[in-house]
C-alpha positions in Angstrom: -6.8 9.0 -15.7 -4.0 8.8 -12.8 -6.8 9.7 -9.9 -8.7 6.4 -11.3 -5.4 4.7 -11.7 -4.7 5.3 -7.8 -7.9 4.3 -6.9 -7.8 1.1 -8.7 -3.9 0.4 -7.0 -5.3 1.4 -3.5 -7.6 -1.4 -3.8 -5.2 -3.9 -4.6 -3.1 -2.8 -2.0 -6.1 -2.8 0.6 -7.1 -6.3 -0.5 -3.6 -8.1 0.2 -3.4 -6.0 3.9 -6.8 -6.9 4.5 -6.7 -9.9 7.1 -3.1 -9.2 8.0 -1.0 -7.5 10.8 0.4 -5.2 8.2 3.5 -6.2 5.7 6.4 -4.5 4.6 6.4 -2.5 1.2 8.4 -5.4 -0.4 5.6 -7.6 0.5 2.9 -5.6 -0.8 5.1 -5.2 -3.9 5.4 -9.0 -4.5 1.9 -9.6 -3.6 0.6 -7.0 -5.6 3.2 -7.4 -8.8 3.4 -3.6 -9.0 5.8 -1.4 -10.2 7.4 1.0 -7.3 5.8 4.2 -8.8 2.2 2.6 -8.9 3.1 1.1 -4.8 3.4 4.4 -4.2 0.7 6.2 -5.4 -1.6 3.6 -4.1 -0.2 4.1 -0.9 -0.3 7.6 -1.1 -4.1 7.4 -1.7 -4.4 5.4 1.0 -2.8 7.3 3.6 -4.5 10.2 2.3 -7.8 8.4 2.8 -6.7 7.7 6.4 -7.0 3.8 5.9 -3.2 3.1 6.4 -0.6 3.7 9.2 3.0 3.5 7.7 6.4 2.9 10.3 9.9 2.1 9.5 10.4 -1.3 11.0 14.7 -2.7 10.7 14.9 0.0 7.8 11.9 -0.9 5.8 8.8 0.9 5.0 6.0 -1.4 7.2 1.8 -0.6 6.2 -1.0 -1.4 8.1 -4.2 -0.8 8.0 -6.2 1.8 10.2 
């Protein structure tokens, strides 16, 4: 149920980065209207996948796509 739950999240997340330069977690989280531990376990799908790049840009978490 969580695997497919990730999966679903990681989409989201790869829709609103899709066309951009990258955005900052905050962004993703507004655009996205998730909760911090769903965020992150999208995320952490997509970085395992290899379709993300995360930096720390001024002290905040900054995701782009690979």
């Amino acid at each position: 149920m969580l695997k497919e739950k990730a999966g679903i999240v990681a989409g989201q997340i790869w829709t609103v980065l899709n066309g951009t330069d990258g955005l900052t977690h905050k962004q993703i989280k507004k655009a996205t209207k998730l909760i911090d531990k769903d965020l992150f376990l999208g995320l952490g799908w997509l970085l395992r996948e290899d379709k993300v790049s995360t930096s720390e840009v001024e002290g905040e978490l900054f995701v782009k796509l690979n």
